[in-house]
C-alpha positions in Angstrom: 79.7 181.6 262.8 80.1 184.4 265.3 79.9 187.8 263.9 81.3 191.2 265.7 78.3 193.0 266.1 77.6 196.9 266.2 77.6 199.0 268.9 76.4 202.4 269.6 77.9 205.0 271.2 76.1 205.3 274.6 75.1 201.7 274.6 78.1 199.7 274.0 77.8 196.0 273.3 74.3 196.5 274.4 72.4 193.3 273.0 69.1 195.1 272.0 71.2 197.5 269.8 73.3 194.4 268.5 70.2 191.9 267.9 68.8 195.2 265.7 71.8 195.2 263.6 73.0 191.5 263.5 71.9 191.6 259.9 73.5 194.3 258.5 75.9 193.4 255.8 74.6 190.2 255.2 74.3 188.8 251.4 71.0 187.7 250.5 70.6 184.9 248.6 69.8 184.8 244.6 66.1 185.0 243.3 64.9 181.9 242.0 64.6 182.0 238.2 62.2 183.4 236.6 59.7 181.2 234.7 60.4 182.5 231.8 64.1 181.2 232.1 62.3 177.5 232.2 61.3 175.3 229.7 58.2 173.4 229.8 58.3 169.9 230.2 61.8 170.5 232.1 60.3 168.3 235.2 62.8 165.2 234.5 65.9 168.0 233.6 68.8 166.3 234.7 70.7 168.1 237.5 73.8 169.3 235.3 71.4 170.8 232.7 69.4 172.6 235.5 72.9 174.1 236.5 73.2 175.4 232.8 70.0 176.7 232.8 69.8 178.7 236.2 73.2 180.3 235.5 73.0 180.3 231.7 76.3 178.2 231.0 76.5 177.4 227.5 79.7 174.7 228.1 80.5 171.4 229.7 81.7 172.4 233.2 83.6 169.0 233.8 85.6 169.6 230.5 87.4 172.8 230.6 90.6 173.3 229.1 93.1 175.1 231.0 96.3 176.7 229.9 99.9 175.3 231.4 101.3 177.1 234.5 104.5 179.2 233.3 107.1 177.8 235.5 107.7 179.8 238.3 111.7 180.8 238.6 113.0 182.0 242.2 114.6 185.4 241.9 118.9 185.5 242.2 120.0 185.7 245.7 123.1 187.4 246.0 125.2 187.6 249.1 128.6 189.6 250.5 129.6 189.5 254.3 130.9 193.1 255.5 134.5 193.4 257.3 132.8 194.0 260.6 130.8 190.6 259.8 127.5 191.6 258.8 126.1 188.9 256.1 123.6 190.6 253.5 121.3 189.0 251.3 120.4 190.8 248.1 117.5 190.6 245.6 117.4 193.2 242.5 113.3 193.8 241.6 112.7 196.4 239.4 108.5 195.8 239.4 108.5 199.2 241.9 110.5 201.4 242.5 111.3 201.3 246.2 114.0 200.0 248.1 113.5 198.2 251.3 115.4 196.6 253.9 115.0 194.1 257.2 117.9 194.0 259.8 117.9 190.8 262.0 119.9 191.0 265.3 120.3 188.0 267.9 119.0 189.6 270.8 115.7 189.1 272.6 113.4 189.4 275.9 115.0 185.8 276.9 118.4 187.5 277.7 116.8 190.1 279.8 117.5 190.1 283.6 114.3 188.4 285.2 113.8 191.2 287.6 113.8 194.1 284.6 111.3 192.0 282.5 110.1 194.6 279.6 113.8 196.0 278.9 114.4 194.1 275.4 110.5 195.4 274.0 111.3 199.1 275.9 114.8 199.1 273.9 113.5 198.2 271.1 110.9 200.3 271.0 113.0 203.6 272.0 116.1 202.7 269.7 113.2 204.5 267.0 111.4 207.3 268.9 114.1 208.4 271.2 116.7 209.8 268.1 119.7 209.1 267.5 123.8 210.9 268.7 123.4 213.1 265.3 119.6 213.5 265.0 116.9 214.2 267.4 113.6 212.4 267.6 112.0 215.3 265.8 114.4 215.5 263.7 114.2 211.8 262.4 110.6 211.9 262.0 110.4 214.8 260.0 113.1 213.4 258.0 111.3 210.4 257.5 107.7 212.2 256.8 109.2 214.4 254.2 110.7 211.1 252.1 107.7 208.9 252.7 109.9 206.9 254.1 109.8 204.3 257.3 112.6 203.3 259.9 111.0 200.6 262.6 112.8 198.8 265.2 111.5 196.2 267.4 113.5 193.4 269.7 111.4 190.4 270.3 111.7 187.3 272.0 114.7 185.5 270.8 115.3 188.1 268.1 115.5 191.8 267.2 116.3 194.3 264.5 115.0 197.0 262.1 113.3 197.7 258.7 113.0 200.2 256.1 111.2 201.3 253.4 111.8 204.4 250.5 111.5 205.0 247.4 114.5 204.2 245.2 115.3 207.8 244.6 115.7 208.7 248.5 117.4 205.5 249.7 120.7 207.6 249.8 118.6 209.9 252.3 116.8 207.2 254.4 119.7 204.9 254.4 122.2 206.4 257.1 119.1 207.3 259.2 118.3 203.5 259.0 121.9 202.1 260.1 122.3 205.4 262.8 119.0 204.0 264.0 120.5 200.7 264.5 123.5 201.5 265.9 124.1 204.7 267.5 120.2 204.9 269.2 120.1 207.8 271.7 117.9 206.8 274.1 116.1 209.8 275.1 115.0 210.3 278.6 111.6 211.6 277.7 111.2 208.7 274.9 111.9 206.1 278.2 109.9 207.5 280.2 106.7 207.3 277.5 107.6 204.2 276.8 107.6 202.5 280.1 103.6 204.5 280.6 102.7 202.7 277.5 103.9 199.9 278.7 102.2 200.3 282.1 98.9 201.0 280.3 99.4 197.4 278.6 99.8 195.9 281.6 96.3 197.4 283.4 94.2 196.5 279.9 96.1 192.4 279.9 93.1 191.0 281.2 90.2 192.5 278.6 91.3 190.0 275.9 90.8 186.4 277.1 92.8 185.3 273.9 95.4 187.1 275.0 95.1 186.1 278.8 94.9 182.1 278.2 98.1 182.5 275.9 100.1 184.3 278.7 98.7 182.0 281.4 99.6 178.5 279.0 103.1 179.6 278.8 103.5 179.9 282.5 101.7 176.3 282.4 103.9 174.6 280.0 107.5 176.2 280.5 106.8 176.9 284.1 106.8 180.1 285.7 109.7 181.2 286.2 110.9 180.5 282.6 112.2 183.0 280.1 109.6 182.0 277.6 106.5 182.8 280.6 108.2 186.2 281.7 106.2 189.3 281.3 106.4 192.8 282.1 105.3 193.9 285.6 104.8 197.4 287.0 107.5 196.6 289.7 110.0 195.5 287.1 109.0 198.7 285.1 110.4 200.6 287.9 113.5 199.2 287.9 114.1 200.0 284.4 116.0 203.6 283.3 117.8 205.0 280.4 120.9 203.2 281.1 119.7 199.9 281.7 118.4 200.5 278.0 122.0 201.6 276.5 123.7 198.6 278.5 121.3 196.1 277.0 121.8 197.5 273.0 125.4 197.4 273.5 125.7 193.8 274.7 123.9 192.5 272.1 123.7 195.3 269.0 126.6 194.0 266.8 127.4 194.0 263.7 129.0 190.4 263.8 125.1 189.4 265.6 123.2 190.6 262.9 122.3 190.1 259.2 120.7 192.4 256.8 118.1 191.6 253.6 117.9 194.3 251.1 115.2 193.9 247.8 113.7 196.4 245.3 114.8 198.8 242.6 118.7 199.1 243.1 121.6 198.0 240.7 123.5 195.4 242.9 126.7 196.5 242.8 126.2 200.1 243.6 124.1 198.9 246.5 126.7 197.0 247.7 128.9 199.7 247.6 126.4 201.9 249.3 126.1 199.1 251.9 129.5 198.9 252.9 129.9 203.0 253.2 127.0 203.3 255.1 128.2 200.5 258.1 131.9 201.2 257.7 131.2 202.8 261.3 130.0 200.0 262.5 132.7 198.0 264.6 133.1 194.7 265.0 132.6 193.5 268.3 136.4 191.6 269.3 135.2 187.8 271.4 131.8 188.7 270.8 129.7 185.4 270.4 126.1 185.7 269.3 124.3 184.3 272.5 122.1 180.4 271.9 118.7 180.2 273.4 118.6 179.0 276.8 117.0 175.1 276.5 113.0 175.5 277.1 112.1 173.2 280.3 108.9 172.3 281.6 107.0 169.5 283.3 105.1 167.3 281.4 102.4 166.4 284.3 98.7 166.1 283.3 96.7 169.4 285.0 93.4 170.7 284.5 93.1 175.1 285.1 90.8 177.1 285.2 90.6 181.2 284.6 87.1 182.0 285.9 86.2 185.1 283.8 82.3 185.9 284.7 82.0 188.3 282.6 82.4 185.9 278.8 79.6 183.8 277.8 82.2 181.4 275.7 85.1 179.3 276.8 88.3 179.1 275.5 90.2 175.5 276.3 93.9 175.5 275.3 95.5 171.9 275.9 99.0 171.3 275.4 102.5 169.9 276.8 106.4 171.0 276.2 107.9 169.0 272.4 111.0 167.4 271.7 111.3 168.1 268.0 113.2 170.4 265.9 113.2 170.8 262.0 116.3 169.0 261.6 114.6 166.1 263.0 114.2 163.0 259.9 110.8 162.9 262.3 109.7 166.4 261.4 108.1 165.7 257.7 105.8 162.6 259.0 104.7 165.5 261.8 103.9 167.8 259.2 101.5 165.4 257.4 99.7 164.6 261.3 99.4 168.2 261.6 97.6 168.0 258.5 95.3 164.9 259.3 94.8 166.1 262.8 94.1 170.3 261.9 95.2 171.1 258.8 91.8 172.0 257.1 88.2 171.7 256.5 88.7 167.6 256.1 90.9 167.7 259.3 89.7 165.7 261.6 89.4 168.2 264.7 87.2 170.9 262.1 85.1 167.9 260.5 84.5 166.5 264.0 84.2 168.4 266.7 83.1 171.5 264.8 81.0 170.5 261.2 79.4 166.8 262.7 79.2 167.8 266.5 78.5 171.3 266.4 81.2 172.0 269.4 83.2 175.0 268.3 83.5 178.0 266.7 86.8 177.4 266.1 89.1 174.5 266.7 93.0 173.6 266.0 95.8 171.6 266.8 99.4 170.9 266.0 102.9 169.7 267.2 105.5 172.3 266.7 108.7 172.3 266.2 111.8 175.4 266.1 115.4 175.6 264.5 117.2 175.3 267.1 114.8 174.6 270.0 111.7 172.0 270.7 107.9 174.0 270.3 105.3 173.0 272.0 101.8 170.7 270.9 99.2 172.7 271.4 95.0 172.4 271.0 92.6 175.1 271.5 88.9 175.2 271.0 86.2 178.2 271.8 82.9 176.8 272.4 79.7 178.0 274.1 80.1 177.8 277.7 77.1 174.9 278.1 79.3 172.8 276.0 82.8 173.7 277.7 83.7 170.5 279.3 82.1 168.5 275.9 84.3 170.4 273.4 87.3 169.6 275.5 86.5 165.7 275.8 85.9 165.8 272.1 89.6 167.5 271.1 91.3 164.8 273.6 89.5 161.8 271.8 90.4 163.0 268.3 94.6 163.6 269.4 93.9 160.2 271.0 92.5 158.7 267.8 95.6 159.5 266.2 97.5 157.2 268.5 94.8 154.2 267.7 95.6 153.3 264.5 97.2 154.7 260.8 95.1 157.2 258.8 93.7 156.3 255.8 95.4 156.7 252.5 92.8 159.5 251.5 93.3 161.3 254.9 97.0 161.4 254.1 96.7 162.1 250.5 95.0 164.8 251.1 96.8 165.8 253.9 100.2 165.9 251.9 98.4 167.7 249.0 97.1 170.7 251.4 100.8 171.3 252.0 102.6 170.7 248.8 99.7 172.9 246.7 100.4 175.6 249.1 104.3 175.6 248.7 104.6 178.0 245.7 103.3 180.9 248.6 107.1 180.3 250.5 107.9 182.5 247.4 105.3 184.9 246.8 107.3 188.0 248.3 110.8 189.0 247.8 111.2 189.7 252.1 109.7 185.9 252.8 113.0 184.6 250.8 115.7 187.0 252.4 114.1 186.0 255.5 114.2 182.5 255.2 117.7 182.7 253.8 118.5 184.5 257.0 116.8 182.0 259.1 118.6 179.1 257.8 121.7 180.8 258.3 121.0 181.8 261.6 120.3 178.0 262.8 123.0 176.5 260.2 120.1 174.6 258.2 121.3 174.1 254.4 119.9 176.1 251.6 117.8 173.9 250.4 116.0 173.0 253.4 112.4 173.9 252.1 113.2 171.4 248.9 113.8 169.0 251.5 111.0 169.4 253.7 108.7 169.6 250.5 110.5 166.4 249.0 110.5 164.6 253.0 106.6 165.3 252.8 106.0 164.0 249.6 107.0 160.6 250.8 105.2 160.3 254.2 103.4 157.2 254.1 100.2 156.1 256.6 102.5 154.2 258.6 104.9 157.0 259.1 102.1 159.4 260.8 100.9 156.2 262.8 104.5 155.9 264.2 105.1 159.7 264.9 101.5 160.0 266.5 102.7 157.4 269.2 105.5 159.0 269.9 104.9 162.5 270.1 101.1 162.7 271.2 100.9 162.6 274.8 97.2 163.8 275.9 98.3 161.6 279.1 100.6 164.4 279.5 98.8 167.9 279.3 98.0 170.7 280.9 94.3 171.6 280.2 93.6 175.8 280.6 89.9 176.7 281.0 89.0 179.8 280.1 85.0 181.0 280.9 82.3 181.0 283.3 82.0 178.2 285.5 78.5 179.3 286.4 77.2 178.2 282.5 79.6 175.3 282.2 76.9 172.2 281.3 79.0 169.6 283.7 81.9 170.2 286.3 85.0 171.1 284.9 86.4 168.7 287.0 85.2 166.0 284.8 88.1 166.8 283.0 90.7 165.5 285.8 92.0 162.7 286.5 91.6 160.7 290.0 90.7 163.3 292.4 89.3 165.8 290.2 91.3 168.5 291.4 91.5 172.0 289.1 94.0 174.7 289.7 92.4 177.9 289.6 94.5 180.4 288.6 94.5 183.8 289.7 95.2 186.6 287.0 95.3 189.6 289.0 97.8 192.3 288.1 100.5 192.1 290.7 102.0 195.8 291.6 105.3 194.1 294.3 107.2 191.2 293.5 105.9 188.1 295.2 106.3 188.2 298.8 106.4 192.0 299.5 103.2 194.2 299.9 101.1 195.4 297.0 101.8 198.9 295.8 98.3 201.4 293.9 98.9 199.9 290.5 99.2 202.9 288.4 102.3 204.9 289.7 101.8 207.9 291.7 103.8 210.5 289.5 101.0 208.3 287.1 98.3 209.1 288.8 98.8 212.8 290.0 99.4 213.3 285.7 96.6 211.8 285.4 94.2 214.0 287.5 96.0 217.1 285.6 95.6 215.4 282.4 91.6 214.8 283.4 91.1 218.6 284.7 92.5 220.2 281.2 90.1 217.9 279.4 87.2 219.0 281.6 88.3 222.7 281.4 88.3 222.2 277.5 85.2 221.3 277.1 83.0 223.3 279.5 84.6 223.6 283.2 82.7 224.5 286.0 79.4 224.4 283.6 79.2 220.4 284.2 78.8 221.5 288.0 75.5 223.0 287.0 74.2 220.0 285.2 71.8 217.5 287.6 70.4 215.1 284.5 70.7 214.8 280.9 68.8 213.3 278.1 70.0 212.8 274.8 68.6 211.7 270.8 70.3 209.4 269.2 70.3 208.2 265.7 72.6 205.2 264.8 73.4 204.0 261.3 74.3 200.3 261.4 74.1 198.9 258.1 71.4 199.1 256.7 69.7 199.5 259.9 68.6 203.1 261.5 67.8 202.7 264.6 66.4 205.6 267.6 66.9 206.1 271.1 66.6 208.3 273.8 68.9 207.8 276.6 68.5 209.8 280.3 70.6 209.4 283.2 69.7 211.6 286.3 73.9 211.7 286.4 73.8 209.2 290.0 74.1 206.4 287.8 70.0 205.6 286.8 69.4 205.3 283.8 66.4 205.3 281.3 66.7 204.7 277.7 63.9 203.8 275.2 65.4 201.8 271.8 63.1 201.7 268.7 64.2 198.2 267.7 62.7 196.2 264.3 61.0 194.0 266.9 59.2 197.1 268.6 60.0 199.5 271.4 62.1 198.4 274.5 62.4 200.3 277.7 66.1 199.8 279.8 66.1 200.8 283.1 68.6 200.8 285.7 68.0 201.8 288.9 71.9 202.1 290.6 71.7 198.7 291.7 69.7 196.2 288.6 69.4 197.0 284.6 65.7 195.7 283.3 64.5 195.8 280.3 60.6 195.8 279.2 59.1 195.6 276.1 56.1 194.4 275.2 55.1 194.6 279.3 57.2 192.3 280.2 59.8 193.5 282.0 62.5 191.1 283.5 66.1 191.9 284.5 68.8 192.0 282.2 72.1 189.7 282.8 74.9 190.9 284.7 77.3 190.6 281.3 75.1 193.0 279.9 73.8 195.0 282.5 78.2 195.7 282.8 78.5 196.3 279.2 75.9 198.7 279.5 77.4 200.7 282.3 80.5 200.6 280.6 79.3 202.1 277.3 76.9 204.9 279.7 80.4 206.1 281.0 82.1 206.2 277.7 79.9 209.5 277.6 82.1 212.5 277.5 79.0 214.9 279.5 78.5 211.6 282.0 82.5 211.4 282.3 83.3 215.3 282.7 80.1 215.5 285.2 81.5 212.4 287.5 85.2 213.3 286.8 85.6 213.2 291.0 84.3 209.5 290.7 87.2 208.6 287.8 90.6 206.9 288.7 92.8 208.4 285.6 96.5 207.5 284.8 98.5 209.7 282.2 100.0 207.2 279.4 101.9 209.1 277.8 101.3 209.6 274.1 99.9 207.4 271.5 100.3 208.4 267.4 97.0 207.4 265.4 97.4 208.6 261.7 99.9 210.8 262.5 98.5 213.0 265.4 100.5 212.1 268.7 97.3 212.2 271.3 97.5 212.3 275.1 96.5 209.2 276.4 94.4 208.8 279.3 93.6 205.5 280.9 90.2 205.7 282.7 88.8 203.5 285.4 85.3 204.3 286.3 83.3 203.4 289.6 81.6 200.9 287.3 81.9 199.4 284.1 85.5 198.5 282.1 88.6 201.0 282.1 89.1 202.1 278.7 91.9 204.6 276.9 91.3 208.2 276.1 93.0 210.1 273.4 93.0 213.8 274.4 93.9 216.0 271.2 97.3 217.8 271.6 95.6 221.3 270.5 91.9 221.1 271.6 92.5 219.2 274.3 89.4 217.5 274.0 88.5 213.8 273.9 88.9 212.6 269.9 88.8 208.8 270.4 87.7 206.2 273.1 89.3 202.7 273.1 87.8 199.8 275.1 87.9 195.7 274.6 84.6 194.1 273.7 83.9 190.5 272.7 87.6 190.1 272.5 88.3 192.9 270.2 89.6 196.4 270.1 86.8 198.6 270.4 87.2 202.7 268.9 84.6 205.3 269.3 86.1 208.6 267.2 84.1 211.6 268.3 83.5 214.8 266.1 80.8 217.7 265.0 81.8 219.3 269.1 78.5 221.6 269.4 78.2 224.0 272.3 75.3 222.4 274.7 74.4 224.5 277.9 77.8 225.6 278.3 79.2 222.1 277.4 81.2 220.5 274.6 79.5 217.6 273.2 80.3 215.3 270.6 77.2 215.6 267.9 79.1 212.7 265.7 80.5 208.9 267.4 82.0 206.3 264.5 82.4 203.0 266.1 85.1 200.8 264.9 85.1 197.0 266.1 88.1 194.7 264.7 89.1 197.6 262.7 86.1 197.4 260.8 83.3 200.5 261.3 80.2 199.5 262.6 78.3 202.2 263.3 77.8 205.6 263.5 75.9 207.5 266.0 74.5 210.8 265.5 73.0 213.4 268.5 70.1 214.4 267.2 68.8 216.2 270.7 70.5 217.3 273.8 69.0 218.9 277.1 70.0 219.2 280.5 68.6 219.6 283.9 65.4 217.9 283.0 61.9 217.7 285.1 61.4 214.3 284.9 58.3 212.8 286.2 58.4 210.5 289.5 59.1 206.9 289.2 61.0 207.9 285.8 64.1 205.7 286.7 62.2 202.9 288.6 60.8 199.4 287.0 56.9 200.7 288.3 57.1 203.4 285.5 
């Protein structure tokens, strides 16, 4: 199983550091017993009275008595439908007291003009942080801080809307900031403008996360292009976006007659309903208004193999898939359910026991046909594998979907298949907000109440037969388009093995565009970006030591790093041209990285030989994560000013950084110190955070004495300077291989 591993501060991903800590955390296995715990003449001891002895079990484990399940009741719904045609849902829960509430509105990124792609996430993003026509942004937060209360807004693909959550005693306080929220946003310039920088500092980080890149690049596959499903932001449809576009868009779709509301907690029902109607009473009905339908997915079912050469992954990830024709309503969608099931449903599933338990192919593996409301999903396969078994892995998900065409599944398969589903069904009611929302959705889409009894009851009678039929008439592998994600280089066969006839493979470029297509590429971070950025970038160096980094030639540094249970020592020097010399004390002894400006090598051992290019760029990239290495090279950086960015409650500056080598990352620049206080890269797919603390004055410089690492929201490590000095005499050949 692949495990995130540690990194340290300076040396970021770094595969020495990581091999050193790859066991921290792990649980060791029990002691045997002791001897004493034994009998003699226990040689014959059957295996069910060895179990009793190890773990000292005095009863019959096969018969154990078990009290009856108390029947589980599903909490009273109750409804009422406004005058301006909002429809609420209601459930009374006195278990805590708070009072919360979801707003659901039909509107959605589909509806957005093609050329302002990003206006429906923008709006819906702003409708909360830029105020509202009685309360500024300020205004509303404080509010909101003082109550321990939350107002969120969001607008999504196909749908939008707003939550909120307070204790019982201050809904009468939160609740008219909620509904002003929702309908009378302000839109403030300055809110827009930050927005749209976030949104720009999204688009430069899109490619770090190859999960995130093969489902962007799959949805341009399946529903084409140019569909309203595929569309992304762009930095030239950014620009086309302002403050009115953003008050135009909310009052198209921002009705009360296109939304629904679900309130649940601690509340008497009829007051709240009386609440409820005073507190939208402002809140027109929109005359002829008709809540907009999805616009029809379309896409080409032609069979196509792509590839997304990313060098710089030693894993692939293959997502295989084609454009369905079911929805729920379907008499077809419960026998689909089960085939889910057989084909991906578990650890009996056919694609985990398979391709990942017997062949060894995957770290992980899925598969299933979906199926909307209103509108056909898509069937979609994905595997990540090593990138030696890339085309393999692939082969082996087709054969299995292809299985399932071949002939019924056996009765266990499906009895175990049907049993997955129906032992999981008490969990559609495990929280009062799952419910109102599926109450909501099935009023949305006009699906009877009971929809859920009828899919559970529809499931329950899905014979072998019935997932034969629906696997021949809804698997179409002959059909797909195949997306290669990985390294071509460390593929073990041709991805073109994966073709059919001619072998051809579309390689797909993933470049950031900066013009729409046709017209001549503009920088990619705006100017009025860029020249914030530099500003941004000088105040930071200013902070933390000014024209004292001009003075500095090289610096070595101590380092301690607490990984686990693992401690581990370096010394790492950089002469400040970009060669480096660092020494690791590892569990396996001493090893010596060296990079000269042009090759990392490592030596331990001596044997030296050069490190891979992955690494070597992992290891550059963690070098310039160094605030003394950045402030000293701050000529060399390419900074873009993103706006702000709130992390547990502090609004930071955010500064995107591109260095001459090595992965851009984010900065967040402290509002009052206006000194770094977090560094946020991607590594190995995930978010990585480095918070700095313990600033120490160094020869005139700031530096950070104190770097917690956080990987996957998890900390990993924790760095500590334990010696810094600058301008050092080092001796010749210090930085070379010959040393």
């Amino acid at each position: 199983m692949h495990r995130p591993r540690p990194l340290t501060a300076l040396l970021l991903a770094f595969a020495l550091v990581a091999a050193g800590c790859a066991g921290a955390g792990q649980t060791a296995s029990p002691p045997p017993p002791d001897d004493a715990d034994m009998e003699s003449g226990d040689s014959e001891m059957s295996s069910e009275e060895a179990v009793r002895q190890i773990t000292k079990v005095s009863y019959d484990v096969e018969n154990l008595d078990f009290p009856e399940l108390s029947d589980f009741q599903v909490p009273q719904v109750e409804e009422m439908t406004l005058d301006n045609g909002m429809k609420i849902f209601l459930i009374e829960d006195h278990e805590l007291p708070t009072v919360n509430a979801s707003a659901r509105v039909g509107v959605g990124s589909v509806w957005a003009p093609e050329d302002h792609a990003g206006l429906a996430s923008i709006t819906g993003t702003v409708m909360r942080t830029g105020g509202t026509q009685s309360m500024t942004s300020d205004e509303v937060n404080q509010l909101l801080e003082n109550l321990g209360a939350s107002v969120e807004t969001y607008v999504g693909e196909t749908s939008g809307g707003a939550s909120m959550s307070t204790l019982a005693e201050n809904v009468d306080d939160v609740l008219p900031v909620f509904v002003d929220v929702l309908a009378n946003p302000a839109f403030a310039e300055d809110k827009v403008a930050q927005a749209k920088s976030q949104t720009r500092g999204a688009i430069s980080r899109r490619n770090d996360n190859p999960e995130q890149i093969v489902s962007r690049e799959f949805d341009k596959l399946v529903y084409g292009a140019d569909s309203p499903y595929a569309r992304i932001p762009q930095y030239y449809t950014l620009s086309e976006i302002n403050r009115e576009d953003l008050v135009n868009f909310h009052d198209e779709y921002l009705h009360p007659n296109n939304t629904m509301l679900s309130v649940w907690g601690d509340f008497d029902t009829p007051q709240m309903k009386e609440k409820l109607r005073n507190a939208f009473s402002g809140w027109e009905q929109a005359e002829g208004f008709t809540p907009p339908e999805p616009p029809e997915p379309e896409g080409e079912r032609d069979y196509s193999v792509n590839l997304v050469e990313k060098t710089d992954v030693n894993q692939s990830t293959v997502r295989m898939g084609y454009l369905g024709t079911l929805t729920r309503d379907d008499p077809d969608y419960f026998p689909v359910i089960v085939m889910n099931e057989v084909l991906s449903g578990g650890f009996t599933s056919r694609l985990f026991k398979n391709v990942r338990t017997d062949q060894g192919l995957a770290y992980s593996v899925s598969g299933s046909y979906n199926a909307g409301y209103r509108t056909p999903g898509p069937f979609l396969a994905q595997v990540q594998t090593k990138s030696g078994t890339t085309v393999e892995a692939a082969q082996s998900v087709m054969s299995e979907i292809e299985g399932m065409r071949q002939a019924p599944p056996s009765e266990e398969e499906v009895t175990l298949a049907k049993d997955s589903f129906l032992n999981s069904f008490v969990f559609n009611f495990d929280t009062r907000s799952e419910i109102l929302d599926r109450l909501m959705t099935y009023e949305k889409y006009d699906y009877p109440r009971d929809f859920l009894e009828q899919t559970r009851q529809g499931v329950a009678e899905v014979t072998p037969q019935d997932v034969y039929r629906v696997s021949q008439k809804y698997l179409a592998p002959e059909a797909m388009d195949v997306l290669v994600l990985g390294n071509p280089e460390g593929f073990g066969e041709p991805i073109s093995t994966l073709s059919q006839g001619g072998g051809e493979v579309n390689e797909i470029d993933i470049s950031i565009p900066t013009s729409p297509p046709g017209e001549a590429e503009e920088p990619i971070a705006g100017e009025e970006d860029r020249a914030a950025g530099q500003d941004l970038l000088a105040e930071v160096r200013e902070a933390m030591g000014g024209s004292a980094y001009d003075q500095i030639e090289n610096v070595r540094q101590s380092l301690e790093t607490q990984a686990g249970q693992q401690t581990i020592a370096q010394t790492v020097a950089t002469d400040l041209t970009g060669q480096i010399h660092a020494e690791v004390e590892t569990p396996q002894g001493m090893v010596t990285i060296i990079d000269t400006g042009e090759q990392t090598y490592m030596r331990m051992g001596g044997n030296t030989r050069p490190a891979p290019p992955q690494l070597r760029r992992q290891f550059l990239s963690g070098l310039q994560q160094d605030p003394t290495y950045l402030m000293a090279r701050a000529d060399d950086l390419e900074p873009a000013d993103q706006g702000t960015q709130t992390v547990e409650g502090t609004a930071y500056r955010a500064l995107r950084i591109t260095p001459p080598k090595g992965d851009p990352f984010t900065m967040l620049v402290h509002p009052d110190t206006m000194m770094p206080a977090r560094l946020v890269a991607q590594a190995q797919g995930q978010e990585v955070t480095t918070v700095l603390g313990d600033f120490r004055e160094k020869s005139g410089v700031m530096v950070p004495y104190e770097r917690a690492v956080y990987q996957g929201g998890q900390q990993r490590a924790t760095t500590t300077v334990t010696g810094f000095e600058t301008n050092v005499g080092f001796p010749d050949g210090y930085f070379t291989v010959d040393q």
